[in-house]
Backbone as a ProteinNet text record, in pm:
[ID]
protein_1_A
[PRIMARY]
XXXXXXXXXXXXXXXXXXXXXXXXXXXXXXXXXXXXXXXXXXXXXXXXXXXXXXXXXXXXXXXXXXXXXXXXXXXXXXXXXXXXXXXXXXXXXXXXXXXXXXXXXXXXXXXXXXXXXXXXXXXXXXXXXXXXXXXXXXXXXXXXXXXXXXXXXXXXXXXXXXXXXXXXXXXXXXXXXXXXXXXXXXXXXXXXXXXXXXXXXXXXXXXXXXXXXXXXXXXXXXXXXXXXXXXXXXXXXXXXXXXXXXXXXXXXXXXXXXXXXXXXXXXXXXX
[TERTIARY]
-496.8	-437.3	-345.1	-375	-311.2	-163.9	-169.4	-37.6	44.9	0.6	75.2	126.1	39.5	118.6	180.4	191.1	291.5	423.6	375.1	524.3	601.7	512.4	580.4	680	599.7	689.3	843.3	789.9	878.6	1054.6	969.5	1071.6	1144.1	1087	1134.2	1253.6	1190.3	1248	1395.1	1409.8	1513.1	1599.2	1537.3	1656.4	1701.7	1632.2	1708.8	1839.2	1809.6	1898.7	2013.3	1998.6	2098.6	2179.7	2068.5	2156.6	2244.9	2214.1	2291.3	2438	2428.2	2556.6	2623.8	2562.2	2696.1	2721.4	2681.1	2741.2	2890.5	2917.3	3090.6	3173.2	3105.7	3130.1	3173.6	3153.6	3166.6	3272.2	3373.5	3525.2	3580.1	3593.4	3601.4	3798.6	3784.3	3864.2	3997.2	4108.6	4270.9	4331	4336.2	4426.3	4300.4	4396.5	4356.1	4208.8	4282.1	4209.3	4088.4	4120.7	3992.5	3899.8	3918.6	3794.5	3777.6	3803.4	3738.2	3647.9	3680	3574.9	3480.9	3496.1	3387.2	3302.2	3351.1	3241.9	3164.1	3233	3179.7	3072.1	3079.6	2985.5	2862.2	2908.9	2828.2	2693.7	2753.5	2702.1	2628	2647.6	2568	2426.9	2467.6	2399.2	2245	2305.6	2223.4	2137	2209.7	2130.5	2052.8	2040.7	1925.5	1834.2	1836.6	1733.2	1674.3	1754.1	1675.1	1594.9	1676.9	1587.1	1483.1	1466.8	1348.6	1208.4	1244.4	1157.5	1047	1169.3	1118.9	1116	1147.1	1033.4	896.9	872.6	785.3	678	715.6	628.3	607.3	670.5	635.4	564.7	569.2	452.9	336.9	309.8	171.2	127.8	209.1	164.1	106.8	151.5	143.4	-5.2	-10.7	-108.7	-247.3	-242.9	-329.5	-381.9	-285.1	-312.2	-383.9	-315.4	-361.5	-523	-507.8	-601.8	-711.3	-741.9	-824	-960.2	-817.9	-834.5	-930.6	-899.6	-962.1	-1093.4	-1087	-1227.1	-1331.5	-1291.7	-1322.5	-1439.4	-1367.5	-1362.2	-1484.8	-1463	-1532.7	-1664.5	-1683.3	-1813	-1874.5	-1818.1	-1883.4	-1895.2	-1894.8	-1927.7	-2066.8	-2073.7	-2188.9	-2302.8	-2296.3	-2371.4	-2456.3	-2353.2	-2356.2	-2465.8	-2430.5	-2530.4	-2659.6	-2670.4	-2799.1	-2880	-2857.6	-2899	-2974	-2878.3	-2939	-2999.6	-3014.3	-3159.7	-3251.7	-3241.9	-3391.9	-3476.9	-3337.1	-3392.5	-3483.7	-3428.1	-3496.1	-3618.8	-3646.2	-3756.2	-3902.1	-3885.9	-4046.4	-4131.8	-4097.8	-4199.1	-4152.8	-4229.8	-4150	-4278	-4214.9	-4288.8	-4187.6	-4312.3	-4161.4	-4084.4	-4070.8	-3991.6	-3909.3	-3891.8	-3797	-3750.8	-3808.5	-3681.2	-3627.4	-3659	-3609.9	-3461.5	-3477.8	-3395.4	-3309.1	-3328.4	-3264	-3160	-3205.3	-3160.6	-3021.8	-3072.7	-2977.1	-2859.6	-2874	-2768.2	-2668.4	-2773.5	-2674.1	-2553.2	-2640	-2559.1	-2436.9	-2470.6	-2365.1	-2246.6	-2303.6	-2199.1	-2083.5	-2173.9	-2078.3	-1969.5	-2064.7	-1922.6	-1827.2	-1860.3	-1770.7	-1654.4	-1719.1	-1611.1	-1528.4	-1580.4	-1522.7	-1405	-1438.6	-1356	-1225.6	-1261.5	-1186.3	-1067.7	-1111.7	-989	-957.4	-960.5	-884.5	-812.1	-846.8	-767.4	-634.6	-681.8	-551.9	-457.9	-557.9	-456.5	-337.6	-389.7	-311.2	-239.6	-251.2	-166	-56.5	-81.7	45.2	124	50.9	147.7	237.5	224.5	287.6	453.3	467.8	552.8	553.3	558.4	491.4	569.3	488.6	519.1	643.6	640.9	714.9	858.4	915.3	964.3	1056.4	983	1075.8	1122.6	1003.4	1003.9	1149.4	1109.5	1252.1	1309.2	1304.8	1420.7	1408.3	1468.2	1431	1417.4	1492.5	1519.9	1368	1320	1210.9	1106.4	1056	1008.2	962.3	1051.1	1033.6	1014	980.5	999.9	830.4	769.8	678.4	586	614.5	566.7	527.4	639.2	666.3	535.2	507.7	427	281.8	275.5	105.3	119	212.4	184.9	97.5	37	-71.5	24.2	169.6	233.6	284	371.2	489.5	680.8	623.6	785.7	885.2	1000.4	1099.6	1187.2	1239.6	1323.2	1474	1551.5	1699.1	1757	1869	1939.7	2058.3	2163.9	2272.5	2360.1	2382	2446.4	2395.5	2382.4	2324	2333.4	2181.8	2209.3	2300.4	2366.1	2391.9	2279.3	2306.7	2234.4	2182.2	2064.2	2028.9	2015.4	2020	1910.5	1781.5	1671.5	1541.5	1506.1	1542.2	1485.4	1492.8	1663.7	1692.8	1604.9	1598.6	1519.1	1415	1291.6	1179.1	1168.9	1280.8	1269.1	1307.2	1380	1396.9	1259.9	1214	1098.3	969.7	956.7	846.8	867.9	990	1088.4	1014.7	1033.4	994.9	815.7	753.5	649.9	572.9	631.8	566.5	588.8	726.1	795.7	651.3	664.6	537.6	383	348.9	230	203.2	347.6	325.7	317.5	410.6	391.8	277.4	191.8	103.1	-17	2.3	-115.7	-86.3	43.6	86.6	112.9	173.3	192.8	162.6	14.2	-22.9	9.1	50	76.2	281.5	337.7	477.9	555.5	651.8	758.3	793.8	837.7	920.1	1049.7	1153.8	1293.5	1327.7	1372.2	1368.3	1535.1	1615.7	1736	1830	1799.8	1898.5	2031.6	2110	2243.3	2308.1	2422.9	2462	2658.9	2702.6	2864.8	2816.3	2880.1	2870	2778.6	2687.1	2563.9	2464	2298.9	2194.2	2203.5	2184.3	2140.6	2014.7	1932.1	1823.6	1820.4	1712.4	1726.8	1573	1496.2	1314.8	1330	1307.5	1263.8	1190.9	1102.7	1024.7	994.2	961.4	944.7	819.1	767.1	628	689.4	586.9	599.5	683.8	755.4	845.4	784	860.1	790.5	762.9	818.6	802.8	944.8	900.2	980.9	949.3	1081.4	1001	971.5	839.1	758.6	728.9	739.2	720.3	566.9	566.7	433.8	384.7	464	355.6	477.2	506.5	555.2	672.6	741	889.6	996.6	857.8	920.1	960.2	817.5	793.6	926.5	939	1072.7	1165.1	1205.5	1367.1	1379.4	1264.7	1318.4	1330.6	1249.4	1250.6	1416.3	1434.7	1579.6	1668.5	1646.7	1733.9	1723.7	1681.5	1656.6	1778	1829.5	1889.5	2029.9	2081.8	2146.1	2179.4	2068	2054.7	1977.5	2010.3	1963.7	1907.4	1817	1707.9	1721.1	1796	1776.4	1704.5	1595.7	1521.8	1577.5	1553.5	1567	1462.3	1379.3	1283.8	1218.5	1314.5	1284	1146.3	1141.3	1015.9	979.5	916.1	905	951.2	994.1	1096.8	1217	1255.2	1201.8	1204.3	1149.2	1177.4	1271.5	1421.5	1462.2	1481.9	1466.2	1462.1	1617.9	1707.3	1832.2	1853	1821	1849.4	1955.4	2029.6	2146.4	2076.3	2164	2098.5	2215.4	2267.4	2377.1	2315.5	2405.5	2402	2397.5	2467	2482.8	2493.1	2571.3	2641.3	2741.4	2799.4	2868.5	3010.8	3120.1	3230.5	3332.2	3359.3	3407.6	3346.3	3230.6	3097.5	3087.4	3101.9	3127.4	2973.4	2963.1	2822.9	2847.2	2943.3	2913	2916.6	2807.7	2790.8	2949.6	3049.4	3125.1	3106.3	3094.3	3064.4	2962.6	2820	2693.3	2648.5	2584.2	2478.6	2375.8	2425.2	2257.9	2148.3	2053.6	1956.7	1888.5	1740.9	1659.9	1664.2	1699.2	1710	1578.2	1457.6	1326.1	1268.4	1148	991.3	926.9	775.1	703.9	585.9
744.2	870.6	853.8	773.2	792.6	693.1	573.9	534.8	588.7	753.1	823.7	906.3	944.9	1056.5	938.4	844.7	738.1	722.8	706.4	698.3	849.1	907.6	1067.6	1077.5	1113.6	1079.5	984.7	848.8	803.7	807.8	912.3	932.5	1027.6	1141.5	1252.5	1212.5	1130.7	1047	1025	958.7	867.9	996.1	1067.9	1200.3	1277.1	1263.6	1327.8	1265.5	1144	1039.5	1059	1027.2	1029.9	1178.6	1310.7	1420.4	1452.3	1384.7	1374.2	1309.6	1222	1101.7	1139.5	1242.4	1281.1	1384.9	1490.1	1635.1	1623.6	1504.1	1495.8	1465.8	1468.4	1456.5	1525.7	1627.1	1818	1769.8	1773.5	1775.4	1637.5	1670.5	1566.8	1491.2	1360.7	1270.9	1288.5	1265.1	1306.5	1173.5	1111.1	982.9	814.3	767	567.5	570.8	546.9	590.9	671.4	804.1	867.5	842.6	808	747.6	640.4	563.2	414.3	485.1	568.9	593.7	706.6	758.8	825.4	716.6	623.7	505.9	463.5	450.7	348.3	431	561.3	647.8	676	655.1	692	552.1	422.3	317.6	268.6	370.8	382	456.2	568.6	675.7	622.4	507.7	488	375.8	289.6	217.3	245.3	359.9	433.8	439.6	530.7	556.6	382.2	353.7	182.8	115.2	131.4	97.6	150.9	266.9	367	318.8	323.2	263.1	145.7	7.6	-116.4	-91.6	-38.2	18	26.1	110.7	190.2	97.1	38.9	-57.4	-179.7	-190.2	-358.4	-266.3	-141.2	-84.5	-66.1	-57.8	8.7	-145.2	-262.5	-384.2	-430.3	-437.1	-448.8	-402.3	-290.6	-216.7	-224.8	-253.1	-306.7	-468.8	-530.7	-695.2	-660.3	-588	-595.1	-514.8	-426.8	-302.3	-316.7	-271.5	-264.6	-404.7	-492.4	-641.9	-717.4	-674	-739.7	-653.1	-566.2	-481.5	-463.1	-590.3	-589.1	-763.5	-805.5	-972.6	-927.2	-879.9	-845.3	-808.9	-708.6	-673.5	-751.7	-860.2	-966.7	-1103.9	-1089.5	-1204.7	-1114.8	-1019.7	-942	-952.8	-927	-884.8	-1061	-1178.5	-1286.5	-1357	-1287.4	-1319.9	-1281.7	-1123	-1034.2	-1130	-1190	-1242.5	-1420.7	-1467.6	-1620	-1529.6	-1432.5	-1386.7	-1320.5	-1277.1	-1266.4	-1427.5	-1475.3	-1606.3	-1669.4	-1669.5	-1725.2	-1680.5	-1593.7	-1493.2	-1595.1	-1655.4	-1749.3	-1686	-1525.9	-1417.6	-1396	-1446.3	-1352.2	-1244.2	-1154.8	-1044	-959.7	-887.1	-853	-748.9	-689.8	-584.7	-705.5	-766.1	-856.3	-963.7	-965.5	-1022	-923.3	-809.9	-721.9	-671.8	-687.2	-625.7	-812.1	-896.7	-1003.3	-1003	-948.6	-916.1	-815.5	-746.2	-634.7	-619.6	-743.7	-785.1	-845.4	-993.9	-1043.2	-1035	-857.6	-854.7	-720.5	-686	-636.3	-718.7	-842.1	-943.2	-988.9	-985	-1053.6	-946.5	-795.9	-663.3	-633.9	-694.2	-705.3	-800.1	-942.8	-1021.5	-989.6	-956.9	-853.3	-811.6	-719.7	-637.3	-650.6	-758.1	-826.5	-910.6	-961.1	-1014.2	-921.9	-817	-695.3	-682.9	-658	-568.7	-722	-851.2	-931.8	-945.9	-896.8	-911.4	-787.1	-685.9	-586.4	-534.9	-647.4	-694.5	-787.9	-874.2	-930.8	-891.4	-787.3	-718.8	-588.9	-581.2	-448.1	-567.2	-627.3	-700.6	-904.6	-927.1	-1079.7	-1170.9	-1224	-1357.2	-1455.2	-1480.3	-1558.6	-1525.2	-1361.1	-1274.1	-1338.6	-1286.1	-1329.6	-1409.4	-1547.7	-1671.7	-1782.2	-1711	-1757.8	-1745.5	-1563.3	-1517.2	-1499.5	-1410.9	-1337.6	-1430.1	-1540.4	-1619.1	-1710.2	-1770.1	-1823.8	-1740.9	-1590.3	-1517.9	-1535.3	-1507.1	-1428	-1561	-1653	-1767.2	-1824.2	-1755.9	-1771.2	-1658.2	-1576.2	-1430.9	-1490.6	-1551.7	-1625.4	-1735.8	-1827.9	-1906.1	-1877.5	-1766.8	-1690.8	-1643.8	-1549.6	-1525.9	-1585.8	-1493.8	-1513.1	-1577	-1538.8	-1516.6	-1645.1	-1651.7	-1779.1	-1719.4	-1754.1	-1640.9	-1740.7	-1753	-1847.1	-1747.4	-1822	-1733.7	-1817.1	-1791.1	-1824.3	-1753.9	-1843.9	-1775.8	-1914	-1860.9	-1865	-1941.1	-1862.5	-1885.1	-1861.3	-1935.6	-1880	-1726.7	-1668.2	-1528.1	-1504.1	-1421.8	-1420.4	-1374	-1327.4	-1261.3	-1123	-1102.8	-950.5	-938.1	-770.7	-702.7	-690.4	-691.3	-719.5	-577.7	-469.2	-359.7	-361.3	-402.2	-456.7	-538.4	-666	-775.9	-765.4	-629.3	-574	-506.4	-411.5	-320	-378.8	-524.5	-593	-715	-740.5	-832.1	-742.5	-604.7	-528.3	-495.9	-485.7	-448.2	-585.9	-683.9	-790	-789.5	-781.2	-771.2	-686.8	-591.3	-434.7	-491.7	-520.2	-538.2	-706.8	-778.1	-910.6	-853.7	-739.2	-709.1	-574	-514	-447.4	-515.5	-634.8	-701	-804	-834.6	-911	-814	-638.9	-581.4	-554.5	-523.4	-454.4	-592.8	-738.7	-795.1	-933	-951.4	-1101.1	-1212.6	-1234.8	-1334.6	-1358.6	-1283.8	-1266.7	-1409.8	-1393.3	-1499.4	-1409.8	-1444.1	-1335.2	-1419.6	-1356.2	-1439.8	-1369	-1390.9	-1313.4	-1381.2	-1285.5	-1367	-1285.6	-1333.7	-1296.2	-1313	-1203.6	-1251.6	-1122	-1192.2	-1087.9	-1101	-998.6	-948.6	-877.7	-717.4	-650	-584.9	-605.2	-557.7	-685	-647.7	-736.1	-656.3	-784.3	-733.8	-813.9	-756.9	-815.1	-764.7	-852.5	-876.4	-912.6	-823.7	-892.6	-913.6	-1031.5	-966.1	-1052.7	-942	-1012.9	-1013.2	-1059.6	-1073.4	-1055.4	-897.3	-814.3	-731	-672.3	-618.5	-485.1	-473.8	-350.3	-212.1	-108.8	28.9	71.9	-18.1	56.4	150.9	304.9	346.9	422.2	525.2	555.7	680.4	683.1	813.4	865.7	1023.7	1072.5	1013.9	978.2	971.8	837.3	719.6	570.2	494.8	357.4	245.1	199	282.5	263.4	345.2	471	600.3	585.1	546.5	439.7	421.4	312	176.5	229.4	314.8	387.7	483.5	584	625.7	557.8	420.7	357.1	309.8	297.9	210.9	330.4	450	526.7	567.6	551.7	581.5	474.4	375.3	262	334.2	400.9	399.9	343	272.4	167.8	242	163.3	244.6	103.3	169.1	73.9	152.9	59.3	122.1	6.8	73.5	-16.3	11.3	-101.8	-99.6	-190.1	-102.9	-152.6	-106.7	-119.4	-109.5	-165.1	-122.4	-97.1	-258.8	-346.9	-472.5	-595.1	-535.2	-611.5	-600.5	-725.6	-757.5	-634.9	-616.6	-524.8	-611.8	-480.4	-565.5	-461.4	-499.7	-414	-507.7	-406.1	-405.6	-350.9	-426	-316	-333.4	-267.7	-283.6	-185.7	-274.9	-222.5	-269.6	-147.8	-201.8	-304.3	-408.7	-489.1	-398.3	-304.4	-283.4	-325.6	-423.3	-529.1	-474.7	-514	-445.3	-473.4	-411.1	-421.9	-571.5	-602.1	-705.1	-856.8	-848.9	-951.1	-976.7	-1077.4	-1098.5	-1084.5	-1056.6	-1050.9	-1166.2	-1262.8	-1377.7	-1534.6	-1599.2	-1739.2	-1818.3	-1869.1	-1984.4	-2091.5	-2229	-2354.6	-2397.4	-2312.5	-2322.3	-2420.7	-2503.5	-2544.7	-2437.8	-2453.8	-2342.2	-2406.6	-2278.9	-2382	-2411.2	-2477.3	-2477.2	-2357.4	-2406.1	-2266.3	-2199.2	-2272.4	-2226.5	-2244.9	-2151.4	-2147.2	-2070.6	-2119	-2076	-2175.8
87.9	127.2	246.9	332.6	465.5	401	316.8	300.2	229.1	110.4	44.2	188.8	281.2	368.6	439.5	465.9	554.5	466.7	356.5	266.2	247.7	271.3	222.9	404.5	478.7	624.9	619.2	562.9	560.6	483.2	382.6	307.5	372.2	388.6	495.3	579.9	647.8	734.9	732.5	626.8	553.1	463.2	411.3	349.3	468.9	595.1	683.4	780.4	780.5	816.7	726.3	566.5	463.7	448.8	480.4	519.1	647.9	744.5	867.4	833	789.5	737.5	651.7	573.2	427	505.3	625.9	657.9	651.9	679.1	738.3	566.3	444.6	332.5	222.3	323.8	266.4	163.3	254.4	226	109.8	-5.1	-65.8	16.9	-12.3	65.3	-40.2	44.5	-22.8	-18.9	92.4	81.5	82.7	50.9	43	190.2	248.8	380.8	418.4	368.6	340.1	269.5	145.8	68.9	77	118.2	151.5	273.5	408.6	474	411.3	367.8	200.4	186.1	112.7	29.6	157.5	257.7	368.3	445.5	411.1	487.6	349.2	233.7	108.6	147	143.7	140.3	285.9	376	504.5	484	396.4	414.9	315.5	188	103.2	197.8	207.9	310.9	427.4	461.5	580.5	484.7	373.2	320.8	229.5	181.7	143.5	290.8	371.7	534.4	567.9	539.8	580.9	518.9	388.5	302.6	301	320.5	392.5	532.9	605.8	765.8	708	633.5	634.8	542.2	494.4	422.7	467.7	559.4	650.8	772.8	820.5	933.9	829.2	706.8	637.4	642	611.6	588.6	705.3	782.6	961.9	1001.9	994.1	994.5	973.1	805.8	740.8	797.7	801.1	824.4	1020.2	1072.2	1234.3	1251.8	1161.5	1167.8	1110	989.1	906.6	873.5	824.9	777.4	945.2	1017.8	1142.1	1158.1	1191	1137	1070.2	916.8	828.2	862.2	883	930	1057.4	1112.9	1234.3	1184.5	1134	1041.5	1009.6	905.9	808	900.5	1032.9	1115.1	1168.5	1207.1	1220.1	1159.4	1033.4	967.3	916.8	924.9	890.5	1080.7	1121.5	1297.3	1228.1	1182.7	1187.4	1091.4	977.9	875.7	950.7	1030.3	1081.2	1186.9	1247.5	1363.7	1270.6	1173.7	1089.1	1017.8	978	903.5	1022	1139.5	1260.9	1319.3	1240.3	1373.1	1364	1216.7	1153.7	1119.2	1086.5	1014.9	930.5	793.3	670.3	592.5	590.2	560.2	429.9	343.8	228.3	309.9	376.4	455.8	508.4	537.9	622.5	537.1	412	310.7	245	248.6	189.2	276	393.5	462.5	490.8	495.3	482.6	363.8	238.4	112.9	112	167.9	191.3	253.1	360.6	470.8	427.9	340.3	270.8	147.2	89	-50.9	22.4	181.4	244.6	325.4	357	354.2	257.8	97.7	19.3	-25.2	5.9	-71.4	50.6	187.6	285	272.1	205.7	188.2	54.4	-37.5	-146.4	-115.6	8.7	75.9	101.5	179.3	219.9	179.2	46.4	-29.9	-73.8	-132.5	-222.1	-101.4	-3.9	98.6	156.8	141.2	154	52.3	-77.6	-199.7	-213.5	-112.5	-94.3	-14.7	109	162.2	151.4	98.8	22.2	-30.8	-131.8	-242.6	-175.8	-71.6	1.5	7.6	73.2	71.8	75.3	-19.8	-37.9	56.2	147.8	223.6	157.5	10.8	-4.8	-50.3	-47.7	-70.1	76.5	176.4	349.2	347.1	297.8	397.2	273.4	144.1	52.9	-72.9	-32.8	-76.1	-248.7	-282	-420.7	-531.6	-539.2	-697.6	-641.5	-551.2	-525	-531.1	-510.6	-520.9	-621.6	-741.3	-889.8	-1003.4	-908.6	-1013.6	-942.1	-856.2	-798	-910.2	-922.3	-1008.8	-1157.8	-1182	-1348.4	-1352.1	-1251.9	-1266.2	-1245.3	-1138.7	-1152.8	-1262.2	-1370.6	-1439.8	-1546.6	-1676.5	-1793.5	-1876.6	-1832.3	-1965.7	-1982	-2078	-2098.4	-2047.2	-1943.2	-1876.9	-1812.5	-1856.8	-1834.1	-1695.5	-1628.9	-1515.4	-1493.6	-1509.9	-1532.1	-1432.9	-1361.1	-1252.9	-1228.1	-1321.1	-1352.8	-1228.9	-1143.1	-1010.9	-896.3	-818.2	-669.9	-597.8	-579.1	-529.6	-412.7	-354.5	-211.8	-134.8	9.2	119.8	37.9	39.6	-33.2	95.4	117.5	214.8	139.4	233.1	233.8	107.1	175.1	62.3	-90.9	-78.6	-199.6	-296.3	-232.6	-250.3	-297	-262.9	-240.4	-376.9	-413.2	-529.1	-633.4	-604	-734.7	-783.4	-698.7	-686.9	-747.8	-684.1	-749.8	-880.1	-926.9	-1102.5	-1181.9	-1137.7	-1236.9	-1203.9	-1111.1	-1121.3	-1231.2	-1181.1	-1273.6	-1472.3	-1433.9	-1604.8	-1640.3	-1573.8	-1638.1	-1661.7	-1558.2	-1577.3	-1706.3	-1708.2	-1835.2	-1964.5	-1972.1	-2085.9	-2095.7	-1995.9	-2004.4	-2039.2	-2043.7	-2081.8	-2230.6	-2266.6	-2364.7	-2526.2	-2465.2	-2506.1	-2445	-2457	-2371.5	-2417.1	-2595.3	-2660.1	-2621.6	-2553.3	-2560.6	-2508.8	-2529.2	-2480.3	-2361.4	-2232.7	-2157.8	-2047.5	-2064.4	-2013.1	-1907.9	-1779.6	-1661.9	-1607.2	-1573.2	-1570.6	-1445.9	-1334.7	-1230.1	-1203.6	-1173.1	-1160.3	-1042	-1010.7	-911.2	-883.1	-880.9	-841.2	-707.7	-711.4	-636.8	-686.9	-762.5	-778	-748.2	-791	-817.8	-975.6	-1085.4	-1194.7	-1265.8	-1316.4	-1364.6	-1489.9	-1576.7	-1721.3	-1770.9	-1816.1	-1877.1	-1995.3	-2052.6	-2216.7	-2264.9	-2379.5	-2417.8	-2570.7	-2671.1	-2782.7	-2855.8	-2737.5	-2800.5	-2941	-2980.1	-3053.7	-3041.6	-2921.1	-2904.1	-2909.1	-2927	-2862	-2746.5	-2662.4	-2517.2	-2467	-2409.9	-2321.1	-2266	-2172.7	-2031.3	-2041.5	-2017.6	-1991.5	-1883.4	-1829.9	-1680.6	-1679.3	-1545.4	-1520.2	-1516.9	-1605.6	-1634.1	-1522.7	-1562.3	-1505.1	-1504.9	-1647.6	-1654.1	-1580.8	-1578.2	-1526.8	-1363.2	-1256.9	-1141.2	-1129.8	-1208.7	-1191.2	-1159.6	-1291.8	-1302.4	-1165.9	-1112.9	-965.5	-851.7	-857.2	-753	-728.2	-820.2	-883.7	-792	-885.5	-851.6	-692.5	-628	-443.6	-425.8	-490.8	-451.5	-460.5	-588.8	-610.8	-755.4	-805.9	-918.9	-1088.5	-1160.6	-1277.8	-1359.9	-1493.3	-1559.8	-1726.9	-1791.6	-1958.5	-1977.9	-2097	-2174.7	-2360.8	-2383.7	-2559.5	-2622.7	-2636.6	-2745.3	-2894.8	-3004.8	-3074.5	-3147.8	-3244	-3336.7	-3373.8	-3359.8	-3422.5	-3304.8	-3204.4	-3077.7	-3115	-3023.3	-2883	-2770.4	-2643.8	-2537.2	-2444.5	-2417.5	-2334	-2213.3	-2117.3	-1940.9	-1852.6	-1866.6	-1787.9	-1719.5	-1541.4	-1431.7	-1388.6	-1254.8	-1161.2	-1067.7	-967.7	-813.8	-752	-649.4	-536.7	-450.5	-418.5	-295.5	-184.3	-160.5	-32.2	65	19.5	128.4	205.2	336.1	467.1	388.7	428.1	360.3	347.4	290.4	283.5	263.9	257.8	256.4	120.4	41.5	-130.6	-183.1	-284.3	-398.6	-415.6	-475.2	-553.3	-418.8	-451.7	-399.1	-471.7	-385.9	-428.4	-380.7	-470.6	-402.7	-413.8	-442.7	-410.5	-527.7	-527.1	-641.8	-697.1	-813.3	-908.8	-890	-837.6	-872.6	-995.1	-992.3	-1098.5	-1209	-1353.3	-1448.1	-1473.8	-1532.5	-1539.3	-1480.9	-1455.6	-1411.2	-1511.6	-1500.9	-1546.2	-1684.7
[MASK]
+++++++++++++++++++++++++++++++++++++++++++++++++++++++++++++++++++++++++++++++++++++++++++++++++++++++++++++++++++++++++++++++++++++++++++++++++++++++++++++++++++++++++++++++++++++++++++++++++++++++++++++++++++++++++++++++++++++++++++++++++++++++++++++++++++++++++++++++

């Protein structure tokens, strides 16, 4: 509850920022000049709110990892003391294995705890997401995966911004774990590429029939997308394959290129 009202704030947040920045937008733009500072204020305004977002999800992550997770750890060293000063006392009585019993099976749902709560920390924003960068990310995703998922990336990405990076990294996540529920036997091809967009590409060779419904995962995707500025058609016919085609602005600063020149590609598959 408290990270739905942290995200809800945050959003707040961020539409009020993005309404501050278009006020001066009223007026649609007449000359060369004017609309280039149009776009340049459009592509400010989107980028507060993509910023707001990743704020707000690296403070819930923060949070969690400083807060909770230490609290948690703290407990289960406790409870792990109380257990070697009963083992120690040299009285065993059934009340005092009973309560020895009890300590210990509150130790192990502490440490329980504990990994769900790192596994959900990670997943707020994944370590290997920062430390290198989206095509290493998603080729990291491909190989935990159940599935048989190939990841292709054509030409070297440029500089994403981080949010970016974030909503395209959670897109292929979401898209492997739907097809690993929907279609576990599948082939799945994951294929990054980028201009002045990020474009991404899933597919897989389930039995098809998937699309987007209010309320489930495609639906998720496509608004997340759309906060970007970005959009998500799916085509999955009856028999296959499903294929998931996103675009997402760079939102890169003006004059800063989408495309890597010079670069070596890297590695085509994982998985």
């Amino acid at each position: 509850m408290l990270i739905v009202v942290a995200s809800w704030l945050g959003l707040c947040i961020a539409l009020q920022l993005a309404l501050e920045r278009r006020k001066s937008l009223v007026v649609p733009p007449r000359s060369g000049p004017e609309w280039a500072h149009h776009v340049g204020q459009l592509r400010s305004s989107r980028m507060a709110i993509v910023n707001a977002f990743e704020i707000e999800r690296r403070r819930i992550e923060r949070d969690l990892h400083d807060g909770a997770q230490q609290h948690i750890v703290a407990s289960s060293l406790k409870i792990g003391e109380a257990v070697l000063l009963l083992s120690a006392t040299g009285h065993e009585t059934r009340e005092l294995r009973q309560a020895t019993d009890l300590l210990t099976q509150a130790q192990e749902a502490t440490e329980s705890a504990l990994a769900t709560l790192r596994t959900t920390v990670a997943g707020i924003h994944p370590k290997v997401l920062s430390d290198l960068g989206l095509d290493s990310a998603v080729r990291d995703l491909a190989h935990r995966s159940t599935l048989r998922a190939v990841v292709r990336v054509p030409h070297p990405l440029p500089s994403i911004p981080d949010a970016v990076a974030a909503a395209a990294y959670f897109l292929v996540s979401e898209a492997l774990t739907n097809v690993a529920k929907h279609a576990p036997d599948a082939q799945v091809t994951v294929l990054l590429g980028a201009d002045h967009q990020l474009h991404l590409s899933i597919v897989d060779d389930g039995p098809g029939g998937a699309h987007i419904r209010p309320g489930h995962g495609l639906a998720g995707m496509a608004e997340r997308l759309a906060a970007f500025g970005g959009t998500l058609n799916v085509t999955s016919p009856s028999g296959g394959p499903t294929s998931l085609a996103a675009r997402v602005p760079l939102l890169l600063p003006e004059g800063e290129p989408g495309v890597v020149v010079g670069a070596p590609a890297g590695p085509q598959a994982a998985g």
